[in-house]
N, C-alpha and C positions, 0 to 999 in steps of 0.2 A: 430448593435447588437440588435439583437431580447429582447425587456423588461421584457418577463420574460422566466425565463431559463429552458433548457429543462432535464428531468431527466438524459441523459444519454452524457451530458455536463458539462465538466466543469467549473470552479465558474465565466470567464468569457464569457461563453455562447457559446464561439466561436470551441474549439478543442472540438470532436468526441471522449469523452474518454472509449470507446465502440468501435473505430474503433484504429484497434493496426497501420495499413499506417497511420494513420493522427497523433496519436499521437508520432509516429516516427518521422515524416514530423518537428512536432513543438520543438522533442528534438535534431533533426540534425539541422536546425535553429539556434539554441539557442547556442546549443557549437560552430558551425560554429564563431559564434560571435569571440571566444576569441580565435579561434583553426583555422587559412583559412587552413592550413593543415590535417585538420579533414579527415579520409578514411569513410565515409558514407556506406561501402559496411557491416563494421562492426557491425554499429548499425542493416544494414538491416538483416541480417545472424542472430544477436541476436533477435530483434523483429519475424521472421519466426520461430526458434526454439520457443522463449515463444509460438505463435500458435499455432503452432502443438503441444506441449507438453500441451496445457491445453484443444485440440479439441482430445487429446486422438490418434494422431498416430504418436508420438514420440516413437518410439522402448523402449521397459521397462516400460511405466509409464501408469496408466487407466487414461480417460478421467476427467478433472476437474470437483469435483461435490459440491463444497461448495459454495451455493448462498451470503453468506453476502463477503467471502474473496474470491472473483470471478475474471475474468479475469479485470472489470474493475476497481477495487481496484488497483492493481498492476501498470496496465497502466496510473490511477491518479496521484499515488505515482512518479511513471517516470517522467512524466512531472512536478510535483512541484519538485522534488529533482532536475530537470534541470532548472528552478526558481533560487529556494534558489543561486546553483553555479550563474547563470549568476548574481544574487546581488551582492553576496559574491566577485564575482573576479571583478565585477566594483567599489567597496568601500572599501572592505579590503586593508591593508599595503600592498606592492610590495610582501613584504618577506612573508607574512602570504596565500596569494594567492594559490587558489589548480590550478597544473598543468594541462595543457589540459589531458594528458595522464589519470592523476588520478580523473579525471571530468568524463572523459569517463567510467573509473571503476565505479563511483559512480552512472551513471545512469544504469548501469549492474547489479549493487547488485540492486538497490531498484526496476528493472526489475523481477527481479528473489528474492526478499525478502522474499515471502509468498509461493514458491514451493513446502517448506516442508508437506503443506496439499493435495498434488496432491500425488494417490497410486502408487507404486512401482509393479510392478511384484514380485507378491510371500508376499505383506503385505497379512494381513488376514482380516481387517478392511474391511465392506461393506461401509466405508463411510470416505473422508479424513478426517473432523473435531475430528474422532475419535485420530488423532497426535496433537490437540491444544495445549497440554502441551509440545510436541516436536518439533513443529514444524520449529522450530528457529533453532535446531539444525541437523534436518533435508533441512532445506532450504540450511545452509551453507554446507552440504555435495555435496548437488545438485552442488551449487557455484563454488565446488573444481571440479565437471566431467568437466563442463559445457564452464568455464572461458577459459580452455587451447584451444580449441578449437575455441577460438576467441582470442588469439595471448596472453591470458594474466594468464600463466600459470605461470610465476614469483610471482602476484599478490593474485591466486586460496587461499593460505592457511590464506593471509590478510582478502580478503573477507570474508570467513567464521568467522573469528574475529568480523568485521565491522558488520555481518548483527545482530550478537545479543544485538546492539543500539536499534533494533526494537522490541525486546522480554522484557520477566520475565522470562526467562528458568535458568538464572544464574545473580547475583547483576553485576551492570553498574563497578561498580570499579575491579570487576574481568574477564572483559573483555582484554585481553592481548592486548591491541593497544596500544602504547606512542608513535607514532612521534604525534606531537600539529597536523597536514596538515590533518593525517590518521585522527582521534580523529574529526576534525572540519568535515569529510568527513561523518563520521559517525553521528553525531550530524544531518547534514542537513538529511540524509537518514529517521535516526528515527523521525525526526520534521515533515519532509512529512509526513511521515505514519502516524502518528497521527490526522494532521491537514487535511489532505486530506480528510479520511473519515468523520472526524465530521463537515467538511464543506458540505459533499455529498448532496445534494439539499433532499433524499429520506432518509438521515441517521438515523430520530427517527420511521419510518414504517421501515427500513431494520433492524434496532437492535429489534425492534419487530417480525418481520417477518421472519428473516434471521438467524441473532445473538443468538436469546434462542434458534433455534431448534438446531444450530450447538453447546453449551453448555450442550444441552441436551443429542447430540450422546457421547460428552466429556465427561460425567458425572460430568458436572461444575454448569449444574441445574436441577432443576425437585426433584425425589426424593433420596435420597439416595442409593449405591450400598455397597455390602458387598464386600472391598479392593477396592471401587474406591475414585477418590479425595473427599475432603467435599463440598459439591452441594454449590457454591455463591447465587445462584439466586432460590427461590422455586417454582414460577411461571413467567411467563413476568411482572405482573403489578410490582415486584418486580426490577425486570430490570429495568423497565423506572422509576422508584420512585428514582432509584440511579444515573439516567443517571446526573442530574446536578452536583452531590458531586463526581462521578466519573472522570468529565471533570474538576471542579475546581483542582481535585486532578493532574492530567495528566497535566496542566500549573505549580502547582505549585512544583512539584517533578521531571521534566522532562522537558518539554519545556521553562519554564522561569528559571528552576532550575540547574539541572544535565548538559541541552543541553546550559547555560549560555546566553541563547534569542535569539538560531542563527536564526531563525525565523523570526526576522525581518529583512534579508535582502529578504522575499518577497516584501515588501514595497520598499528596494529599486531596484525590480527588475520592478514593478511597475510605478515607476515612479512617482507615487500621482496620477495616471492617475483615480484612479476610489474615492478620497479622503483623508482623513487623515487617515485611516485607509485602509484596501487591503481587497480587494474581499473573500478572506478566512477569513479572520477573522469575517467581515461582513457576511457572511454566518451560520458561527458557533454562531454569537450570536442570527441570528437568528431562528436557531435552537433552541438554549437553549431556548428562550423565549415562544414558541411552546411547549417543554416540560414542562415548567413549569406551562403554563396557565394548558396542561392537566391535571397535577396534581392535579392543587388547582380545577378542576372540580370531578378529579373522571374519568374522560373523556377519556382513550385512546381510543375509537373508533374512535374519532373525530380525530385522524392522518390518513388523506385520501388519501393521496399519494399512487400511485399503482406502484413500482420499479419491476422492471425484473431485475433477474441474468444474467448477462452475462455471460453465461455459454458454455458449449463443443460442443453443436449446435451453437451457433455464431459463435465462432473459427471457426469450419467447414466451416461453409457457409463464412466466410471473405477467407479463403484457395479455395474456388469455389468447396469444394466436398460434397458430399449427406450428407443431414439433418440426414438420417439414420444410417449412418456411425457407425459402434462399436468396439471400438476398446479391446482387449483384455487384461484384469484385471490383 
């Protein structure tokens, strides 16, 4: 393993989380583990539609344009939510165990989690992040076309339940899921998405870079709009002065809180292989500890890291068709 890690890798340097084959590659692996019955044709059929649907020539939808919630967010997310299970179903009680079938669902949804920012035919938005605040319940509509069409049309109206673990679009307890298996499915789902990107090696330049402009198409920052939400953020240095109390908040209302610490069974998907602590975590603190020197400086310029979106020209080009490709709005 290469010793230091490359931006468009994840936390253990090794999966292409930029490249949707490989990160296929490492979630067919991983369920294989606990599923030798696994059909692989599925995941492949899923992974191809998410590309084409965010390289823009998935019939109905514009190409993906949101740099910070980009193709490879999604595909990070897949892969840790394939983590979490293979812990979970090595340690967990016999009884408490998610099933391969619903293992599979689970890397489906947090595949498809953040859809709801890619445009529809016929939105009127020049731009996805303009859905921020819907997009949770936009994503699980996607869930209900999308799912049946990969055998799991029984599941379609669950998923759309499951994916708003990862939102604020409606409170965690009014979320309609109770089987404990569904609940634990989702827990691992939302823990990803969280932990994934503030692990991101590029995550304090992409919340600068990325994050306040897609806030800003929201009107979540900048300045105030007559009938739009109230701006959180009034400039970026704003952003990053809250990024520590915003991540302290996210452990303690959610990942150690609400999601009841399913999170560490990264650790035991791990192994101890990289210490007493796991690669994500290790990453996120050192993050924080980066945003915090810049702070007590004054300093965000001094966050140097230069992140590319992987955006609707990559998809293209992993699909093998022209860079110029355009697909219609």
């Amino acid at each position: 393993m290469q010793s230091r890690r490359r931006n468009h890798y994840d936390v253990t340097n090794q999966v292409c989380i930029a490249d949707p084959l490989d990160v296929q590659g490492e979630v067919t692996r991983l369920l294989s583990r606990h599923n030798p019955q696994l059909d692989p044709t599925i995941l492949s059929l899923a992974f191809r539609r998410f590309t084409e649907l965010h390289a823009g020539v998935l019939p109905g939808y514009a190409a993906a344009d949101t740099p910070y919630h980009d193709a490879q967010h999604s595909l990070d997310c897949t892969l840790g939510t394939a983590r979490l299970i293979d812990g979970h179903t090595r340690e967990a009680p016999e009884s408490e165990r998610i099933s391969p079938r619903r293992a599979l669902l689970g890397v489906l949804i947090a595949l498809f989690h953040d859809t709801g920012y890619i445009r529809r035919s016929g939105d009127r938005a020049g731009n996805g992040a303009a859905y921020t605040l819907s997009h949770v319940q936009r994503s699980g509509e996607f869930l209900e076309r999308i799912l049946p069409s990969l055998g799991f049309a029984a599941e379609a109206r669950l998923a759309a339940e499951l994916v708003h673990f990862t939102g604020y679009e409606m409170p965690l307890d009014a979320i309609d899921v109770h089987d404990p298996a569904d609940r634990a499915l989702g827990f691992m789902i939302a823990s990803s998405d969280l932990i994934v990107q503030t692990a991101d090696r590029c995550y304090l330049e992409k919340c600068r870079d990325f994050l306040y402009p897609e806030f800003e198409v929201a009107g979540l920052a900048g300045a105030p709009r007559p009938d739009g939400p109230q701006p959180l953020y009034a400039d970026r240095d704003t952003l990053m002065r809250g990024t520590p109390e915003f991540n302290a908040r996210l452990w303690e209302d959610r990942l150690d809180g609400y999601f009841g610490g399913i999170h560490r069974y990264f650790g035991v998907h791990f192994e101890g292989r990289y210490g007493a602590a796991n690669p994500y975590t290790d990453a996120i603190q050192s993050n924080l500890r980066r945003v915090k020197l810049a702070i007590r400086r004054g300093r965000f310029d001094e966050l140097r890291l230069r992140p590319r979106a992987i955006d609707a020209s990559c998809m293209r080009y992993a699909l093998g068709l022209p860079a110029d490709l355009r697909a219609a709005a």
